[in-house]
C-alpha positions, -999 to 999 in steps of 0.1 A, spaced: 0 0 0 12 35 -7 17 58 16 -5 87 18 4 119 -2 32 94 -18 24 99 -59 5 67 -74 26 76 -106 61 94 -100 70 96 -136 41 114 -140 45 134 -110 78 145 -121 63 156 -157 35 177 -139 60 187 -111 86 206 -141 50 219 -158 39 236 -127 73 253 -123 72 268 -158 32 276 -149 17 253 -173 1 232 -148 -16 234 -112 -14 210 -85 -34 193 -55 -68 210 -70 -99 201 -45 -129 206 -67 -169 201 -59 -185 180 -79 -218 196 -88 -253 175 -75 -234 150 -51 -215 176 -32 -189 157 -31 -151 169 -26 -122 154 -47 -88 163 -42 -70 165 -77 -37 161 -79 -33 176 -115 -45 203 -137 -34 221 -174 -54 238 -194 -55 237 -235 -87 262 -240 -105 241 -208 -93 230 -175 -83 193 -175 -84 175 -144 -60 146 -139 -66 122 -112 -44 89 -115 -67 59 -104 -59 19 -99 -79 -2 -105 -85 -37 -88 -81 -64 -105 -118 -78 -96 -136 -71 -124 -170 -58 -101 -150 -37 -83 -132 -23 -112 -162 -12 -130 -179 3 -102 -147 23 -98 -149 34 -136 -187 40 -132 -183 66 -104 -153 82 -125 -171 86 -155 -207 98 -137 -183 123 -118 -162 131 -149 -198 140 -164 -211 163 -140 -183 184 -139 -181 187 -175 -218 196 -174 -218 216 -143 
């Protein structure tokens, strides 16, 4: 298990890490997601004409619990777009 805070993708980190320091990127973003209230912390952010969230996720390897995983994500992913 990771540690908390630890990235779940340090390459990527490290790409978002340089981006942010030449101000192309934001980091550690908590956003609302509109109708559920609910709070997510985003790690990443750039923007190319919108504001693209980028939240790293693992999925498990049990397929029911991977799909409900990608379910919320996408449902979330949908009511911020609209939202």
């Amino acid at each position: 298990m990771r540690q908390r805070g630890a990235p779940l993708s340090p390459q990527l980190d490290d790409v978002f890490q340089s981006l942010q320091k030449e101000g192309r990127a934001q980091l550690n973003l908590t956003v609302e997601v509109p109708v559920v209230g609910r709070s997510l912390r985003i790690p990443y952010a750039y923007q190319n004409g919108r504001l693209n969230l980028v939240k790293p996720q693992r999925f498990s390897n049990e397929e029911n619990l991977a799909t409900e995983t990608a379910m919320r994500l996408a449902i979330e992913g949908d009511l911020l777009q609209r939202h």
